[in-house]
C-alpha positions as CSV (number, residue, x, y, z in Angstrom):
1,X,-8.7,-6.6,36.0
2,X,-10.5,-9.0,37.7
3,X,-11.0,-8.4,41.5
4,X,-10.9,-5.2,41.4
5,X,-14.4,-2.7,41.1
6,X,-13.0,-2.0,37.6
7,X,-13.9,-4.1,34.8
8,X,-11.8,-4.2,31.0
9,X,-13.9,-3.7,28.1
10,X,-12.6,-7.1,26.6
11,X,-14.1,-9.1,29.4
12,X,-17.1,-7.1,29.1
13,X,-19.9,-7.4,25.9
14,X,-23.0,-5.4,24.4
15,X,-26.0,-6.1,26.3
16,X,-28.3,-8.5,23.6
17,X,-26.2,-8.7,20.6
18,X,-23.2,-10.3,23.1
19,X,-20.8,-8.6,20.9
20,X,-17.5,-7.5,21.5
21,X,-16.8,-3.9,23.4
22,X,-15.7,-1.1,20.7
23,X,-14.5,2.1,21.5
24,X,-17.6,3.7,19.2
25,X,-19.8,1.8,21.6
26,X,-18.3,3.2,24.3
27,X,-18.2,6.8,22.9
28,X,-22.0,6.4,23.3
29,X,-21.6,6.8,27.3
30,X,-18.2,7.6,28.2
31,X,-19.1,9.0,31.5
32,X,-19.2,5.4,32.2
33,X,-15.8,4.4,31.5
34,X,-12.2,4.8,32.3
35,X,-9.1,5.1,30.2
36,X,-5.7,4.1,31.2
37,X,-3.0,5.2,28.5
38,X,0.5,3.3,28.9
39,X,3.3,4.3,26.7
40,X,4.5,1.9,24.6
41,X,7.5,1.8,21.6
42,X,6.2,0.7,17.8
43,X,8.3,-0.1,15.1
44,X,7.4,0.6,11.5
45,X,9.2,-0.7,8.4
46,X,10.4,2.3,6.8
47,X,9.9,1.5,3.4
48,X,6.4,0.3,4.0
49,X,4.9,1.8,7.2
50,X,4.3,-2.3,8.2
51,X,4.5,-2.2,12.0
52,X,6.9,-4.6,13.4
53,X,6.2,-6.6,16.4
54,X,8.9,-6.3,19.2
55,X,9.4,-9.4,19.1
56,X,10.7,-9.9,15.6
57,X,13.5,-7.5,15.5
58,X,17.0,-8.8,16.1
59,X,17.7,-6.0,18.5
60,X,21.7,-7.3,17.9
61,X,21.6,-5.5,14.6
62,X,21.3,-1.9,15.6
63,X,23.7,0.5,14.8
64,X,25.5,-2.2,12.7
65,X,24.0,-1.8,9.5
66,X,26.1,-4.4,7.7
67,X,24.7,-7.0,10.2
68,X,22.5,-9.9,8.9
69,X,19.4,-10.2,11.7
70,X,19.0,-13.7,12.5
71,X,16.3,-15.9,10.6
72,X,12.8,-14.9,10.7
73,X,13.7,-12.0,12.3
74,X,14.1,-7.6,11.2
75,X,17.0,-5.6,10.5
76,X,16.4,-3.1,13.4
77,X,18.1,-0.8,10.5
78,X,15.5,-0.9,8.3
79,X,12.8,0.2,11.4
80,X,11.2,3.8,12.1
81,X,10.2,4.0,15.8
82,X,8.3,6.1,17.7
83,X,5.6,6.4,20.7
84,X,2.4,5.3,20.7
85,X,-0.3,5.2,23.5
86,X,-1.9,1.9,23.8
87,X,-5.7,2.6,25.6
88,X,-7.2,0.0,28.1
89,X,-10.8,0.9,28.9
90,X,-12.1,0.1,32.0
91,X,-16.1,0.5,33.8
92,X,-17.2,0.2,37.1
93,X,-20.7,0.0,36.3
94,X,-21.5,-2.0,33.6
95,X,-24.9,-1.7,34.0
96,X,-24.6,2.2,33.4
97,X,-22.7,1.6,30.8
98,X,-25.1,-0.6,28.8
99,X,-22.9,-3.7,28.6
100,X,-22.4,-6.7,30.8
101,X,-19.8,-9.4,31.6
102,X,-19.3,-11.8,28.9
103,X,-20.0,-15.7,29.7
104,X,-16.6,-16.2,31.5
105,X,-16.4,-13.1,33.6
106,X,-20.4,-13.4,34.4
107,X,-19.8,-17.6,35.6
108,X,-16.7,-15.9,37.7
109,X,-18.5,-13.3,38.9
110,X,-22.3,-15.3,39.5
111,X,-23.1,-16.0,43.4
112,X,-22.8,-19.3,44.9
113,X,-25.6,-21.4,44.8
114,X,-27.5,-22.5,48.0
115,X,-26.5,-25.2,50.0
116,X,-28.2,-28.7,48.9
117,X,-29.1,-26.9,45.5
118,X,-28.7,-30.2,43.2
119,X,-26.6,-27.6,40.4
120,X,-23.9,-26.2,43.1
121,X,-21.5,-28.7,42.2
122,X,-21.9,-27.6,38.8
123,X,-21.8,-24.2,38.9
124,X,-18.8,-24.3,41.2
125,X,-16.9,-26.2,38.8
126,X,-18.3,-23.7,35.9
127,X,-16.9,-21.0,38.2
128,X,-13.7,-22.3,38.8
129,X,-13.1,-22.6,35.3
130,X,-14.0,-19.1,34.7
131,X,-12.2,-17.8,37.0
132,X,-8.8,-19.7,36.0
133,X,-9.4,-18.8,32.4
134,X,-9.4,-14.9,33.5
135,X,-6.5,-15.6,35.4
136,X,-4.8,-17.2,32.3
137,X,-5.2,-14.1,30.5
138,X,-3.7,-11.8,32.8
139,X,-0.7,-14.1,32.9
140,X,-0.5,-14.2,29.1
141,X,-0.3,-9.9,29.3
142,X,2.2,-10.5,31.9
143,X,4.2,-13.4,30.0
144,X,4.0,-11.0,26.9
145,X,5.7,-7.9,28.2
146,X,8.3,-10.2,30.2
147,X,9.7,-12.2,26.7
148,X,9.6,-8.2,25.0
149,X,11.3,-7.0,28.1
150,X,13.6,-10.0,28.1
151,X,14.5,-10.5,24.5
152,X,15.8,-6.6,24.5
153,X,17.8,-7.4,27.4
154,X,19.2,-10.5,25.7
155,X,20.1,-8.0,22.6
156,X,22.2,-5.4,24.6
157,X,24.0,-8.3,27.1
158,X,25.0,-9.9,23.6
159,X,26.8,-7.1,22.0
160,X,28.6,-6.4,25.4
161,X,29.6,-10.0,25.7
162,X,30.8,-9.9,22.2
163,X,33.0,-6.8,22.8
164,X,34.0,-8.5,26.2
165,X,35.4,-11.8,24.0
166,X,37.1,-9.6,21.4
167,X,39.2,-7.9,24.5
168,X,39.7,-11.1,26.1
169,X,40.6,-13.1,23.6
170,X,43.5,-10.5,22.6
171,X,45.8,-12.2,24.7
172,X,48.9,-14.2,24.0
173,X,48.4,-16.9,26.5
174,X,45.8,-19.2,27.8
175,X,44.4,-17.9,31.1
176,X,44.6,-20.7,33.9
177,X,42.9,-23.6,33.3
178,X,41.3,-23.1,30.3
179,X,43.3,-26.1,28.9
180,X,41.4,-28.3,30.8
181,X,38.3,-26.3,30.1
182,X,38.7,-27.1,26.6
183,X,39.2,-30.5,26.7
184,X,36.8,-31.3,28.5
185,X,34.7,-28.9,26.4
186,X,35.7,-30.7,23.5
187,X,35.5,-34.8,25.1
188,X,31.6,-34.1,26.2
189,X,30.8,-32.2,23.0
190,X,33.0,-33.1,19.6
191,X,30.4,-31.9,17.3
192,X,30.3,-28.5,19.2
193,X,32.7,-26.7,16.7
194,X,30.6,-27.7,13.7
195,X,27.3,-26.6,14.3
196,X,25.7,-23.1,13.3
197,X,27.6,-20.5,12.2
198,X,30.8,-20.9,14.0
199,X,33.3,-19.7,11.5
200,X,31.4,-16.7,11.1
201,X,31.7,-16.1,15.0
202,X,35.1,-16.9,15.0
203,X,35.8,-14.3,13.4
204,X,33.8,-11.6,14.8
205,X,35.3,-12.7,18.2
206,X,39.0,-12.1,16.8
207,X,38.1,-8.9,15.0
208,X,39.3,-10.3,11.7
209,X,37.0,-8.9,9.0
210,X,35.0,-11.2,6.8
211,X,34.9,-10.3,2.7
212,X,31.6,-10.8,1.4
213,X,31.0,-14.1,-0.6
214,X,31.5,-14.1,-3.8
215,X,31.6,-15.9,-7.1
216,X,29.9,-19.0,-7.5
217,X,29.3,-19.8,-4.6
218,X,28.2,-16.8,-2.9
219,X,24.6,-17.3,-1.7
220,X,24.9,-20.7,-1.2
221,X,24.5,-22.5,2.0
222,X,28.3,-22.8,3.9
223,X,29.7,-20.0,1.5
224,X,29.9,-17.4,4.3
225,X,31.2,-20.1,6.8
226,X,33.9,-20.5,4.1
227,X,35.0,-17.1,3.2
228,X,35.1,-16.8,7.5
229,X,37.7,-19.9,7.6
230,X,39.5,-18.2,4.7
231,X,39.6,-14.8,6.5
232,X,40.9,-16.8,9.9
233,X,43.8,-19.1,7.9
234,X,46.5,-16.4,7.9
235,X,46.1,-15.5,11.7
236,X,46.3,-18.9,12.4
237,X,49.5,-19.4,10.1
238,X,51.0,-16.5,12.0
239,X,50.4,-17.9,15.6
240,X,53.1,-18.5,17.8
241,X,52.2,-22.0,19.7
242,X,51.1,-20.0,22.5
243,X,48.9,-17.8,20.7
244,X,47.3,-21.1,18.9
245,X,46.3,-22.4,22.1
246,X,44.3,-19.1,22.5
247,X,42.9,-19.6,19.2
248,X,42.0,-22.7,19.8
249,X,39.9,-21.6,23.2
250,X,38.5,-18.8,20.7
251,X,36.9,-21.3,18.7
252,X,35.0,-22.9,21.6
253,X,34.0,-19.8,22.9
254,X,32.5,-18.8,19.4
255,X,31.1,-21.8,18.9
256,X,29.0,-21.6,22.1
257,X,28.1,-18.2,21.5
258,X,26.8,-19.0,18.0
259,X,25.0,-21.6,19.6
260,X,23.3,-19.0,21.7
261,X,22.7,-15.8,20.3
262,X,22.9,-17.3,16.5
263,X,19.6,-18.6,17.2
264,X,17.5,-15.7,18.6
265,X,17.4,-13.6,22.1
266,X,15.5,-15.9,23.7
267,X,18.4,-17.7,25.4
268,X,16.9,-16.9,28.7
269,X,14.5,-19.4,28.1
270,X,17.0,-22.3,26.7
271,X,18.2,-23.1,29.9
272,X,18.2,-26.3,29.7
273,X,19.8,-26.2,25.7
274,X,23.0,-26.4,24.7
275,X,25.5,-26.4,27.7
276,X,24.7,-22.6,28.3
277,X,26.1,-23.2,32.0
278,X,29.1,-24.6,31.0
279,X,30.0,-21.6,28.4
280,X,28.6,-18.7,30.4
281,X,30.3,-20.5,33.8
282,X,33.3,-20.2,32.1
283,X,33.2,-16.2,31.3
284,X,32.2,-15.3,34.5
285,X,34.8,-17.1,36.1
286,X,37.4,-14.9,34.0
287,X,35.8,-11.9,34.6
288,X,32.4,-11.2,32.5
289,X,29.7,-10.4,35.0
290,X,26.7,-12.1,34.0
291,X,23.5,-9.8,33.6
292,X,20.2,-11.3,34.8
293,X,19.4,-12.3,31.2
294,X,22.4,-14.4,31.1
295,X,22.4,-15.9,34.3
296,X,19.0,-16.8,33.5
297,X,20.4,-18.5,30.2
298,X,22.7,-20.7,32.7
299,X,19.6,-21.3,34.7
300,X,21.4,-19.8,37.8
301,X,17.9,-18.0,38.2
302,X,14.6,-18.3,36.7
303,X,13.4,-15.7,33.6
304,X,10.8,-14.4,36.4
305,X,14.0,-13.2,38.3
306,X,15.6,-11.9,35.5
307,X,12.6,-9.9,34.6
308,X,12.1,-8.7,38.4
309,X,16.1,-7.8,38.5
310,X,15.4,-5.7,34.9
311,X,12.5,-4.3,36.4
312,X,14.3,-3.3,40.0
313,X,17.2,-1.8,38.0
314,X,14.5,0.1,35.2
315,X,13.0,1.7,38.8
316,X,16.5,2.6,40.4
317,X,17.1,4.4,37.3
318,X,14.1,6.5,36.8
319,X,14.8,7.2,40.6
320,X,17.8,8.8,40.4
């Protein structure tokens, strides 16, 4: 916390040994220090007890526990959480205390030399530094709780956007000029319908259910893309021309939205990836209001916005 009177125990070390602050070092005088508890969410593999960092659950998995998390990431069905209260220790005498800044915070904190003193230059610079490498690490705390924040965001506006397709793309027509749309779509990015796992979000978008893979084949790399394309063939064969055209729009649509949320929640900080604009333009012209996470995904406003907007809303609720 630096600037304030209080100092954290992780800027702060023994005095001698230079070692790092621990909390049986400060149970020796803790008249001297301050605690500041913030609530905070764990997750626990249930089978194991292993906690989970926020970061790696696929927060589009819960409540769906046929769903297959995203690589590298946790089932957020296979997850135990609870509370926990995450301690920050704080002094504002060090001295009292028995420890003292360690050698960034001291070269931050040390007085200016005097004028004409041949190391001022020196120090100043030695300051400087110290001073943007405590500043660093508040912004990395910051940064930390904003991708958490954002990522979980990114999860919920997923599975809405999802159930948003499925209704829209009930219909029997095309909606006005999604034709074009398409074709353009289509002329600036031919390979667009190949990549990831469109099939697969294909069908989740039409509500046609998938078989699992089997035989064979069944573990290998395509198979689940091809039991998808298998599920989708009758519906196709039993399209009216009209209804074709809608298919058609659904497998753009899918195809974009594999290419965002099939490769994490952190589409919010893709923006310049993929065409986001172009797909998430398109649904909020016919009617899906973007949420801050998405409209940071089309860049419309920067993740710090996004995270202020998540923020403002988190404090209207609590309000009310």
């Amino acid at each position: 916390m630096f600037g304030s009177d209080l100092i954290r125990a992780e800027d702060l070390v023994t005095v001698g040994g230079g070692d790092e602050i621990t909390v049986e070092h400060i149970d020796t005088a803790p008249q001297h220090w301050s605690v500041w508890l913030t609530a905070a969410e764990q997750f626990t593999l249930s089978e194991t007890g292993e906690v989970i960092d926020a970061e790696r659950i696929d927060w589009a998995t819960e409540g769906d526990p046929d769903a297959v998390p995203a690589d590298g990431f946790v089932h957020h069905g296979t997850l135990t959480e609870g509370t926990v209260w995450v301690p920050e220790y704080f002094t504002a005498d060090p001295t009292a205390a028995g420890v003292q800044p360690n050698a960034v915070l001291a070269a931050a904190l040390s007085a200016p030399a005097e004028a004409g003193d041949p190391e001022a230059q020196a120090q100043a610079r030695a300051q400087a530094a110290a001073t943007a490498e405590l500043a660093v690490k508040e912004q990395a705390r910051a940064e930390r709780r904003r991708t958490v924040d954002l990522n979980k965001a990114s999860a919920a506006a997923t599975s809405a956007r999802v159930e948003w397709l499925v209704k829209f793309l009930a219909r029997k027509t095309l909606p006005k000029g999604a034709g074009k749309w398409i074709a353009e779509t289509l002329v600036d990015e031919p390979t667009l319908l190949t990549e990831n796992k469109a099939p697969q979000y294909l069908a989740q978008v039409l509500g046609i259910a998938v078989p699992k893979a089997t035989g064979p084949e069944a573990g290998y790399p395509g198979s689940d893309d091809k039991a998808a394309r298998a599920a989708i063939a009758p519906v196709v064969d039993k399209a009216s021309d009209a209804r074709a055209q809608v298919l058609t729009l659904a497998q753009v649509l899918a195809a974009y939205e594999a290419r965002m949320s099939g490769k994490g929640h952190d589409s919010w900080r893709r923006t310049h990836y993929g065409n986001l604009d172009n797909y998430l333009g398109f649904l909020s012209a016919h009617g899906h209001d973007l949420t801050p996470v998405e409209q940071a995904a089309a860049a419309t406003i920067t993740a710090e916005q996004a995270h202020q907007a998540l923020t403002d809303d988190t404090a209207d609720a609590a309000a009310e």
